[in-house]
RODREN-330760 format. One record per atom (N, C-alpha, C): z, y negated, x negated; residue in three letters. Coordinates in steps of 0.05 Angstrom, whole numbers, plus 5000, padded with zeros to 4 digits. Last residue first. Layout:
% RODREN-330760
ZYXALA
...
% end
This chain:
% RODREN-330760
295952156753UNK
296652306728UNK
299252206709UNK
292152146812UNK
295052066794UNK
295152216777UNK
288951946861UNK
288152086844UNK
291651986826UNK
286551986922UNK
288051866917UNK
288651986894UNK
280551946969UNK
282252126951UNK
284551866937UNK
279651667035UNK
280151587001UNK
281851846995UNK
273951747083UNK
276951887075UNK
277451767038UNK
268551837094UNK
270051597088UNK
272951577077UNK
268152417120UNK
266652237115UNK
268651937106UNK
273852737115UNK
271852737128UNK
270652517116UNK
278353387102UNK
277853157077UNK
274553067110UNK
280653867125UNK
279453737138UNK
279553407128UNK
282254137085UNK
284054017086UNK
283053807106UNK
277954567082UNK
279654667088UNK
282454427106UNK
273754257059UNK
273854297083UNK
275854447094UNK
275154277005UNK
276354007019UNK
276254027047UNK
278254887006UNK
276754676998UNK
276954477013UNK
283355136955UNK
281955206978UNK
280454886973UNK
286055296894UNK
283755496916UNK
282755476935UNK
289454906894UNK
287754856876UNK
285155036892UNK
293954606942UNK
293154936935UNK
289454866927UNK
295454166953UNK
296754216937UNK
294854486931UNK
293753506969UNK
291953736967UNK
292653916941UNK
297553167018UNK
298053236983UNK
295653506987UNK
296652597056UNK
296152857049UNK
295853017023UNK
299452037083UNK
298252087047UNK
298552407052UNK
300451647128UNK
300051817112UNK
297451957101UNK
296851097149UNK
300151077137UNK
301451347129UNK
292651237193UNK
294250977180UNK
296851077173UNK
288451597210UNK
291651737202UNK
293151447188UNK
283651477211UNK
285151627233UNK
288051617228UNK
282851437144UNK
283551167169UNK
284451257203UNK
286751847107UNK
285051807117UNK
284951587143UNK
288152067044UNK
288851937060UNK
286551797085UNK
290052536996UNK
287952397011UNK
288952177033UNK
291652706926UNK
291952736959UNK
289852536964UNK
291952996869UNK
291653056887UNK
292552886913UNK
294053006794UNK
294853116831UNK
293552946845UNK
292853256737UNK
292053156754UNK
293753306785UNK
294253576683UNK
296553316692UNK
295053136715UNK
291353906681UNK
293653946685UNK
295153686686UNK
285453646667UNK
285653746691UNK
288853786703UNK
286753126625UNK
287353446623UNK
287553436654UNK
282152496632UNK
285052576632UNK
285352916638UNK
277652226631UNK
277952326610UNK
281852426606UNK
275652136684UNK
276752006672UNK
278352006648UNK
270352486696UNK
270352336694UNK
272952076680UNK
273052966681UNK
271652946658UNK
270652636662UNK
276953006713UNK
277253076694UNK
275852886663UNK
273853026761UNK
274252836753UNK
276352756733UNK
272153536758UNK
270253356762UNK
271253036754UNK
276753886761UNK
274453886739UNK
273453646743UNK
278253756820UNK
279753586795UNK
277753676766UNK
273953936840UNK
274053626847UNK
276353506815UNK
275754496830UNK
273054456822UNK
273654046824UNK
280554576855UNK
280054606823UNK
277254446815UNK
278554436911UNK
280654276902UNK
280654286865UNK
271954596921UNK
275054676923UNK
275854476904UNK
267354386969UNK
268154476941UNK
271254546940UNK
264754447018UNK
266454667005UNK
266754666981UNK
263753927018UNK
265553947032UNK
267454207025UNK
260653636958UNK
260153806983UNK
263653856994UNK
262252896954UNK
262653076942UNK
261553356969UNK
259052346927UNK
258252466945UNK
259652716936UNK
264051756912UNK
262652006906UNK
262552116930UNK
265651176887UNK
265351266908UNK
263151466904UNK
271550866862UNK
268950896859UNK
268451096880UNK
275250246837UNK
274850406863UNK
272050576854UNK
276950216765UNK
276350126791UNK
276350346826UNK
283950096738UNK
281150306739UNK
280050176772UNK
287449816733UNK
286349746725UNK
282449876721UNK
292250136756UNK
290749876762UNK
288749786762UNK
293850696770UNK
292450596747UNK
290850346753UNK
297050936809UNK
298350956787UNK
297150736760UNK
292150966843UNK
294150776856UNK
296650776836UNK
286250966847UNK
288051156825UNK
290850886832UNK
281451296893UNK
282551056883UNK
284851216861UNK
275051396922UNK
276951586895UNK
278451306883UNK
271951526978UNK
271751326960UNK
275351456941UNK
265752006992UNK
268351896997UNK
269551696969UNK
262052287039UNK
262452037026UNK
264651967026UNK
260153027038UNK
262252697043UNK
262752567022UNK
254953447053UNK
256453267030UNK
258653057051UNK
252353747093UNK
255253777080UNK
257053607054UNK
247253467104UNK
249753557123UNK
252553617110UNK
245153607052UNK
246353317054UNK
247553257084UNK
244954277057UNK
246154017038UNK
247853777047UNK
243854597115UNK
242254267096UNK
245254177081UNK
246254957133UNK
244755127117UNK
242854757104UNK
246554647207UNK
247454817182UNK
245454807153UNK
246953997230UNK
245654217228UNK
245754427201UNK
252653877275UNK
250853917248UNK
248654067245UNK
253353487341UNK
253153797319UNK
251053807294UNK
259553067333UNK
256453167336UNK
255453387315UNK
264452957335UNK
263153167354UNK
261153187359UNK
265752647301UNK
266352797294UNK
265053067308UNK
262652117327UNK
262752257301UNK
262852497298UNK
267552077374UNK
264552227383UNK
263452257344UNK
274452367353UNK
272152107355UNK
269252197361UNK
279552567379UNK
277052657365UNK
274952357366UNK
286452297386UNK
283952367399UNK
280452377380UNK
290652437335UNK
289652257346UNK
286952447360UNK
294152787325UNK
292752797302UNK
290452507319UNK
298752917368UNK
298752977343UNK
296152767314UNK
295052767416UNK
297352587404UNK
298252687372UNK
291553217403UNK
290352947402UNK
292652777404UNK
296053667408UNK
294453617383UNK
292753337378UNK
296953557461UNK
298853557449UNK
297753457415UNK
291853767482UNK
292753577488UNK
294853357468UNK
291754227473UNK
290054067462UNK
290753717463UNK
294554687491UNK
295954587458UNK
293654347457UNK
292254957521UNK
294954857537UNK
295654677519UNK
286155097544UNK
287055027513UNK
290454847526UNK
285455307593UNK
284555407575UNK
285055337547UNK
288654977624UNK
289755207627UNK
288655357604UNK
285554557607UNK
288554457601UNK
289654737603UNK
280354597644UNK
281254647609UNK
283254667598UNK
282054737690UNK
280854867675UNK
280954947647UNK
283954187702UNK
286654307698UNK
285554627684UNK
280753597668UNK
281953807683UNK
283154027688UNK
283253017625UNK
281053397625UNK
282653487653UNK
283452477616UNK
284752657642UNK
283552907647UNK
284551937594UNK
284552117585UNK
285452347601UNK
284351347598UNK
282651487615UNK
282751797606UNK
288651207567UNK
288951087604UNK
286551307615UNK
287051327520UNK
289951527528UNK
290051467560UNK
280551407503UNK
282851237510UNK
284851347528UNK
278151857487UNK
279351727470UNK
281351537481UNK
278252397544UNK
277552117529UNK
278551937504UNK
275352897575UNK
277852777554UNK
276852457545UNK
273853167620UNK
274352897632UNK
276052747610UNK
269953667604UNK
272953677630UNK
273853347637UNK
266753387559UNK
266353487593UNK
267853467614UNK
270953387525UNK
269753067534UNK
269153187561UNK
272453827513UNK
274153687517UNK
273253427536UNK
267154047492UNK
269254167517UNK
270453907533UNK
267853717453UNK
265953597469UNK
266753797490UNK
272954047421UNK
272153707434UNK
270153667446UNK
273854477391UNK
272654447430UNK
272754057441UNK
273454387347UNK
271354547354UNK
271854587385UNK
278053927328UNK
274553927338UNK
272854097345UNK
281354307344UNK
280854027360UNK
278053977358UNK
280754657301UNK
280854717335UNK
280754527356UNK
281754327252UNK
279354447259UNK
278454627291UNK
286954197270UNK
285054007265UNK
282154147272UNK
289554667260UNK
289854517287UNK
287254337291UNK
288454827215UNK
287454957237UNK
287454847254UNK
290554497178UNK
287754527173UNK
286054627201UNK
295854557186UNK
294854267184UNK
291854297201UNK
296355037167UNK
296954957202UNK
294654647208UNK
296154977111UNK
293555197136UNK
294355167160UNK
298854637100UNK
297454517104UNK
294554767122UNK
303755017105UNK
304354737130UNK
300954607122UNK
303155647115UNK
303455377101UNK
302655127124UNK
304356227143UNK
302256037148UNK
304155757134UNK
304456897114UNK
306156657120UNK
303756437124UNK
302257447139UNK
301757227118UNK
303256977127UNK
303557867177UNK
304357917153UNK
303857687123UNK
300257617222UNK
299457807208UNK
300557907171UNK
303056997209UNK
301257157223UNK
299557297200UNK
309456547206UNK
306856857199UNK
305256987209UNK
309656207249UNK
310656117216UNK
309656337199UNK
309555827310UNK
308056097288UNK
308955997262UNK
308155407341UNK
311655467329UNK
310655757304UNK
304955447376UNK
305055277356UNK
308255257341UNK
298655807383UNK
301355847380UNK
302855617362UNK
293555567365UNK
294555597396UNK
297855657403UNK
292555517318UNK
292955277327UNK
293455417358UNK
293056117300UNK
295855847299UNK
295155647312UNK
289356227329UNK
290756317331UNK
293956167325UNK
284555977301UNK
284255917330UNK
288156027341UNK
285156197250UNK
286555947256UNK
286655837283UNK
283456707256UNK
286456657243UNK
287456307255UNK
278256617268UNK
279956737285UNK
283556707288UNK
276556397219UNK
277156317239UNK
279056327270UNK
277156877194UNK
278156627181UNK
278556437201UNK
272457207209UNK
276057297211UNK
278356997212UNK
268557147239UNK
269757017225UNK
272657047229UNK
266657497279UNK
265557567253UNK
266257397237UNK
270557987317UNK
270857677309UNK
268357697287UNK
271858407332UNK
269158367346UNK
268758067332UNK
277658387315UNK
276158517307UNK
273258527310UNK
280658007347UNK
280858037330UNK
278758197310UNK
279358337407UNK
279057947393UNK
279258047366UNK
281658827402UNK
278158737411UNK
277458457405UNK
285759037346UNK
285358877380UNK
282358797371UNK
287958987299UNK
286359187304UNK
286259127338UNK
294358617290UNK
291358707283UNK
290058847292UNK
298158227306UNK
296258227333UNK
293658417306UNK
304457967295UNK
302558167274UNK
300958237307UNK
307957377283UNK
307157537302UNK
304157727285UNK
313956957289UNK
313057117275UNK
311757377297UNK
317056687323UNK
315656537308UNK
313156717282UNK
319556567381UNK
317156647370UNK
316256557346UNK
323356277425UNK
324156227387UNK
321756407377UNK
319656177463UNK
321156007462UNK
322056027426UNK
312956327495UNK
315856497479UNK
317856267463UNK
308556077501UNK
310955947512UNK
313656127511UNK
305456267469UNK
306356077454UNK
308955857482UNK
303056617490UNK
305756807467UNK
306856517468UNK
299556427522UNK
302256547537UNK
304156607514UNK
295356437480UNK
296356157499UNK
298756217522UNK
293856937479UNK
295656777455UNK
296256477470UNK
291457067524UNK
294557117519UNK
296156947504UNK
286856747534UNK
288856647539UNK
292056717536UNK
283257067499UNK
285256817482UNK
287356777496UNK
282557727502UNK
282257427515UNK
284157277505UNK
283358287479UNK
281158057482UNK
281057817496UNK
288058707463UNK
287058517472UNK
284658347464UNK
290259237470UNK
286759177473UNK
286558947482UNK
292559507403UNK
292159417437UNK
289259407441UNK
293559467348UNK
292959607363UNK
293259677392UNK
299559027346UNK
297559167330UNK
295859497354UNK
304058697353UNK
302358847380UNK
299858907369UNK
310458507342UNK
308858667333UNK
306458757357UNK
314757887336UNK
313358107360UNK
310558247348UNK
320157557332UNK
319457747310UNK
316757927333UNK
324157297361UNK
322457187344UNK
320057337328UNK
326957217424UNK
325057377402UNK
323557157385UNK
330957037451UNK
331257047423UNK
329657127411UNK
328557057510UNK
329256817498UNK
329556897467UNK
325657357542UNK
325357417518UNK
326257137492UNK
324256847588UNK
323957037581UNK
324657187558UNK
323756257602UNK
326256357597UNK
326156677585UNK
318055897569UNK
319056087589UNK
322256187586UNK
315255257563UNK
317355487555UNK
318455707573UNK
309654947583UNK
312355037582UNK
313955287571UNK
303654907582UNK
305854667557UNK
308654727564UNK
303455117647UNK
301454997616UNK
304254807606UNK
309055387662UNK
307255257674UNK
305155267639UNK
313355927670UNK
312555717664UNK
309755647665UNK
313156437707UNK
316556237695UNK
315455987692UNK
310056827690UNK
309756687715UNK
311956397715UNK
307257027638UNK
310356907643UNK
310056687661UNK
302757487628UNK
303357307631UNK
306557187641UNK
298357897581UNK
301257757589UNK
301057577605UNK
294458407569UNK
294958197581UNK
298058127588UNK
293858897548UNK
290858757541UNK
292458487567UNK
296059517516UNK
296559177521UNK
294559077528UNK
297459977493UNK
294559907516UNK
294559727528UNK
300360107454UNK
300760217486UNK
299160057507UNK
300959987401UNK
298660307412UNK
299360257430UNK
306959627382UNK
303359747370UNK
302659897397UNK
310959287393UNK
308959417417UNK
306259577409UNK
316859117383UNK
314359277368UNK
312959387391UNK
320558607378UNK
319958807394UNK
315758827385UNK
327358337352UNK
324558337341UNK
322958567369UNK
331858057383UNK
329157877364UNK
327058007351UNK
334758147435UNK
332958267428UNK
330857987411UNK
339757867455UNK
340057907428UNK
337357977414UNK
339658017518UNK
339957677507UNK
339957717473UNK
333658117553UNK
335758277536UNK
337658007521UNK
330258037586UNK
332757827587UNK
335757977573UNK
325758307591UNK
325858167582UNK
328357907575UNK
325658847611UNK
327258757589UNK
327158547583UNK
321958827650UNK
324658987666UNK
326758887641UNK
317358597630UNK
318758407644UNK
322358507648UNK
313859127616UNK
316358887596UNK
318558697611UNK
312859267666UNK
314059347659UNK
316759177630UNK
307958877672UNK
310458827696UNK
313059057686UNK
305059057626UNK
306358767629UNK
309158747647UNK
306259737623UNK
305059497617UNK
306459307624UNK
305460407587UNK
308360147596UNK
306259927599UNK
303860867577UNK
304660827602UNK
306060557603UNK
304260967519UNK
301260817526UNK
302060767558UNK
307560847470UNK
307760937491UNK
306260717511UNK
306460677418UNK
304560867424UNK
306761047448UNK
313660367401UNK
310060347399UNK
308760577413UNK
318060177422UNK
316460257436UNK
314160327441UNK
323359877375UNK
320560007384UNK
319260147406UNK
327359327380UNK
326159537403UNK
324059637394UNK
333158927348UNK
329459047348UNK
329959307364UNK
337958887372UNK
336958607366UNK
332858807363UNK
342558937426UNK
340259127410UNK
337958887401UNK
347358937453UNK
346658767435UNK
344458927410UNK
345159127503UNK
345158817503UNK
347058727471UNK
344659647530UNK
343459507505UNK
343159237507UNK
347859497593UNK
347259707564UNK
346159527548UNK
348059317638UNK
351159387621UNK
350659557593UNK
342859277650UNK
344759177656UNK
346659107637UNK
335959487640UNK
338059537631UNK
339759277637UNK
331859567710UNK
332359347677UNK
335159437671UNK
327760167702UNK
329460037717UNK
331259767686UNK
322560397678UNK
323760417712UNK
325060307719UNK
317760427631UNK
320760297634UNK
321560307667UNK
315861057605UNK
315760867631UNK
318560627640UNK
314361377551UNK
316161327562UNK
315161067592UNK
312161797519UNK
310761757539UNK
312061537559UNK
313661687463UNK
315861867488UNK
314361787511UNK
312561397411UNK
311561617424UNK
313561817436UNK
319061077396UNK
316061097398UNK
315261377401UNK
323660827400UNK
323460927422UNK
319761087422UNK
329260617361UNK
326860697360UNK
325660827381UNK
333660047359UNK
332760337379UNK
329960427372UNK
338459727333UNK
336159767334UNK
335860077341UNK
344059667345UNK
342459387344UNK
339259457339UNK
350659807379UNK
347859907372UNK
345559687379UNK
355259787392UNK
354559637384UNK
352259677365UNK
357060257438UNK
357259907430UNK
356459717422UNK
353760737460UNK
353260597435UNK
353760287437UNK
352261057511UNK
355761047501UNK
354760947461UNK
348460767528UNK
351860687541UNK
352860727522UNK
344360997509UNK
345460777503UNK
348360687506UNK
343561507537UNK
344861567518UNK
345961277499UNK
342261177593UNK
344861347587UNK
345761427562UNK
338061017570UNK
339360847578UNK
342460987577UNK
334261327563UNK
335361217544UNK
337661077543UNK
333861687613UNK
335761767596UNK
335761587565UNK
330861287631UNK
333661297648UNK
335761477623UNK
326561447605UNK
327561047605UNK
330461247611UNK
326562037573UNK
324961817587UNK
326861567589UNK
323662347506UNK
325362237529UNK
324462027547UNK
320262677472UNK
320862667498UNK
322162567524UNK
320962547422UNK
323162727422UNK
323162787467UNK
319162077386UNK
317662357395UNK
319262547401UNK
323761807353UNK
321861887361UNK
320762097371UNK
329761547361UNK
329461747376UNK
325161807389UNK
334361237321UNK
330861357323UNK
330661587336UNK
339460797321UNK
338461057333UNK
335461037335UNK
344960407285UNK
340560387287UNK
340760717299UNK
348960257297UNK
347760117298UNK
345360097300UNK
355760587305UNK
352460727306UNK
350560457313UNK
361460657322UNK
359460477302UNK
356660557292UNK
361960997367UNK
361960677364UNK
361860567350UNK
359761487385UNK
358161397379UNK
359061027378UNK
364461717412UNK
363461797395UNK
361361717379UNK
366661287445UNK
368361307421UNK
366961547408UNK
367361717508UNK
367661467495UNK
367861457471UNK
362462277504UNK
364562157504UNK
365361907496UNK
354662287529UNK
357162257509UNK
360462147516UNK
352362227572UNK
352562417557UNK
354462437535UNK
353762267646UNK
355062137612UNK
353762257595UNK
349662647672UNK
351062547672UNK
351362367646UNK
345462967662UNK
344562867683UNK
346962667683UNK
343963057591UNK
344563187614UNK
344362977631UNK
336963317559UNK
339963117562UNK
340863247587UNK
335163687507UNK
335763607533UNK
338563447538UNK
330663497453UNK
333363537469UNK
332463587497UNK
326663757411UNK
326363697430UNK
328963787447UNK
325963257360UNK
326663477374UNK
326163517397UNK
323362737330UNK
321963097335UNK
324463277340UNK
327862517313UNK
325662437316UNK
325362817307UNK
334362197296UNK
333662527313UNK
330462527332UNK
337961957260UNK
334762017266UNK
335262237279UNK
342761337260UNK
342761677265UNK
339661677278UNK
347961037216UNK
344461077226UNK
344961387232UNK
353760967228UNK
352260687232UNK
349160817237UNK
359161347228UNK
356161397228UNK
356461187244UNK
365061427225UNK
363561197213UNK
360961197213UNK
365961897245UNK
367261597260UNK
366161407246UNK
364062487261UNK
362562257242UNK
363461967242UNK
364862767297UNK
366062847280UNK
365862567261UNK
361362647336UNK
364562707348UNK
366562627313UNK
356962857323UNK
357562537315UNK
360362517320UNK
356263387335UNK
356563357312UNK
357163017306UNK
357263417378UNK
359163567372UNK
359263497340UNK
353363057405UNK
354762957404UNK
357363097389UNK
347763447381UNK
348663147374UNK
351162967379UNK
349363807423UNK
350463857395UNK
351463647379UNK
348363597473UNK
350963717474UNK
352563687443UNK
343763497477UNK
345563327460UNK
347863377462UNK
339764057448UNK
341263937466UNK
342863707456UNK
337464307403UNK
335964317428UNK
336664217451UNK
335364197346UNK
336664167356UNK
335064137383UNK
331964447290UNK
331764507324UNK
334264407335UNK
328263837269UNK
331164087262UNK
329564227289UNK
326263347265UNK
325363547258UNK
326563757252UNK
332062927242UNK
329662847245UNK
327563167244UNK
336662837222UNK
336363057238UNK
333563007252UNK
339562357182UNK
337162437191UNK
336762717199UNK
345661927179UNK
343762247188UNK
341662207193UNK
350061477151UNK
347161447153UNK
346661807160UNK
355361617127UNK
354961327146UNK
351761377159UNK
361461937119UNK
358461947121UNK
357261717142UNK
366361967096UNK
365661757105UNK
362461727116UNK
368262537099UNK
369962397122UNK
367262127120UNK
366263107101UNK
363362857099UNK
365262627114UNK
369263557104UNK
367663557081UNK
366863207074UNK
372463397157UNK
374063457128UNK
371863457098UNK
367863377181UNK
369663167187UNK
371163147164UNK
364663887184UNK
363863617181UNK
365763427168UNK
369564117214UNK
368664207183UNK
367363917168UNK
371864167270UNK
373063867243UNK
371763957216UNK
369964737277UNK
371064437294UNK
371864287272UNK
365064957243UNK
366964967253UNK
368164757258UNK
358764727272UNK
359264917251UNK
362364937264UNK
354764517300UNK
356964357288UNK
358164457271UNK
349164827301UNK
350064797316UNK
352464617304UNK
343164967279UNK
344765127300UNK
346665057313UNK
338264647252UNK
340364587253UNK
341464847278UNK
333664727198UNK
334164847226UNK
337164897232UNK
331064317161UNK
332764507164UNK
333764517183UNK
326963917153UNK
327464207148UNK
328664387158UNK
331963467135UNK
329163467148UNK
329163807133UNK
336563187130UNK
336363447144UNK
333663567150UNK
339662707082UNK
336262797106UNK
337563227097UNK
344062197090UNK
344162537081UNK
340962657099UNK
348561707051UNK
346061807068UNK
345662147069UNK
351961747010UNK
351861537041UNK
350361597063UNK
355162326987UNK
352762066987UNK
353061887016UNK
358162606974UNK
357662366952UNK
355862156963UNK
358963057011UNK
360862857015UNK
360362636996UNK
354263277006UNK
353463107025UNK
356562927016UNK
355763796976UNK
354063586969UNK
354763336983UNK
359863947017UNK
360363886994UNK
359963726972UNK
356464167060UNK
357563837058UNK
358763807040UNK
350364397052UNK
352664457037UNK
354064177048UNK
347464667114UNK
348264557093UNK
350164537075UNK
347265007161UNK
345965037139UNK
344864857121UNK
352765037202UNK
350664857192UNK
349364997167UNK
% end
């Protein structure tokens, strides 16, 4: 080896980057220099076989991380490894190193209890569903291997541990999980929670109306995709997005708050409600029967009008932009802490923000903006009280509507 393990025996970790590996060196050298070495990066050596990789892990009984990204191995056609050389090895990165499905699979075997696989850029083709292997491999990369599609995921999908799976670059542009129906859960990919698909090609909503029958899903990064990006309201896009997924708790690396769910769902109900009325929706729950068109096209709408009650014709008439007194709401400002103050009733614009309304009424009731809170309450909604906690966003955020009582406390 052309290293010192002398060095190496202090540390936990050890990068090889650079340096042009030859071979194990002498039988037990490793072993006597580096007894506890836990973490390798051989990432960019010449190693040219796993013959070595295994002459040299042979030695390593406590190696948990092992990189061997940019070589170029050959495997063999058989076992490749001995029992017990690779049994506490938990994370393997095997980028860009050429390999295919069958030989991941083999070099998996002999890894017990191996929980994360790096597999990206290997042109790779999934061919056959892993059995007796990687089943307790909790994250899968697979990014920018552009050969894999839908009927391919499927071959994994009943990994039983797999919670996170990274799909950036490989030319995604459709899911579906034949398993379940509109409004059902699929058995598929039962534990994932965690799913990366940045740079694809998707464009049609209806996927995100398939992620949301992923069962523990709760966290999902979709950037640089033809929806996403052709969007000219990003903001929107974001929320068309939670309100379709409805278990979502991050998107795109931003945690979604219980009142930007609030806000989205709401504002997705009404922006296909007269959709809604077309297909056959109705306010009254006896006549309430959209067709199976729409129900395939919005699977969550349904659900959301028991959620938040059925849209009222009001609500679904179209504004006309860019006028003012289109955007004002009439609304009535009670103080349920202060008896003795009366009811009063202000035209406020819809995009004002939450800081700006408590200025306002600040000065109206001569109490420090800082000891003012906030909520609403609205006649749709008999019997909760909405706290309008985030000072930055606006009333149209908190879908605040015509007649709605602020509720004021200090």
């Amino acid at each position: 080896m052309c290293f010192s393990c002398s060095q190496l025996s202090k540390l936990q970790e050890v990068s090889l980057r650079n340096c042009a590996v030859n071979g194990p060196g002498d039988k037990g050298g490793i072993a006597k220099a580096c007894p506890n070495l836990r973490s390798i990066d051989l990432s960019k050596n010449l190693l040219s076989s796993w013959d070595e990789v295994v002459d040299i892990a042979d030695q390593l009984k406590h190696l948990e991380v092992l990189n061997l990204s940019e070589n170029k191995l050959k495997f063999p056609s058989s076992s490749p490894s001995p029992t017990g050389t690779f049994s506490a090895l938990k994370v393997l990165v095997l980028n860009r190193i050429g390999i295919t499905w069958t030989e991941v699979l083999r070099c998996a075997s002999g890894c017990p209890v191996l929980e994360k696989l790096y597999l990206e850029s290997n042109s790779i083709v999934i061919s056959e569903r892993p059995t007796d292997v990687l089943q307790t491999v909790k994250l899968l990369d697979l990014s920018s291997n552009q050969l894999i599609d839908e009927n391919q995921l499927f071959l994994i999908a009943y990994l039983p541990r797999l919670e996170q799976l990274i799909l950036s670059d490989i030319g995604l542009s459709s899911i579906h999980f034949p398993d379940a129906g509109v409004g059902c859960k699929t058995s598929m990919f039962p534990s994932l929670q965690y799913l990366v698909l940045n740079d694809n090609r998707i464009s049609q909503w209806s996927f995100f109306n398939e992620l949301d029958k992923l069962q523990s899903l709760h966290t999902l990064s979709c950037a640089r995709n033809p929806l996403t990006e052709s969007s000219k309201d990003a903001q929107t896009t974001r929320q068309f997005i939670i309100a379709r997924i409805g278990q979502l708790r991050t998107l795109n690396k931003c945690a979604i708050q219980r009142e930007e769910r609030r806000g989205a769902e709401l504002d997705y109900r009404k922006a296909f409600g007269n959709e809604w009325k077309k297909a056959g929706g109705h306010q009254d729950p006896d006549k309430n029967r959209p067709n199976e068109e729409f129900l395939a096209a919005h699977p969550r709408y349904q659900s959301l009008c028991l959620k938040y009650g059925a849209p009222e014709d009001g609500e679904l008439k179209v504004q006309q932009p860019f006028l003012l007194k289109n955007q004002l709401l009439t609304l009535k400002i009670k103080h349920p802490n202060q008896l003795d103050q009366k009811v009063i009733e202000k035209r406020l614009p819809e995009s004002m923000t939450i800081q700006k309304v408590k200025g306002l009424l600040s000065r109206l009731l001569k109490v420090p903006v800082s000891e003012l809170l906030l909520s609403y309450e609205s006649p749709k909604m008999p019997g909760r009280e909405i706290e309008l906690e985030n000072d930055q966003q606006s009333l149209q955020f908190y879908s605040v509507e015509n007649g709605d009582c602020l509720l004021v406390r200090w």
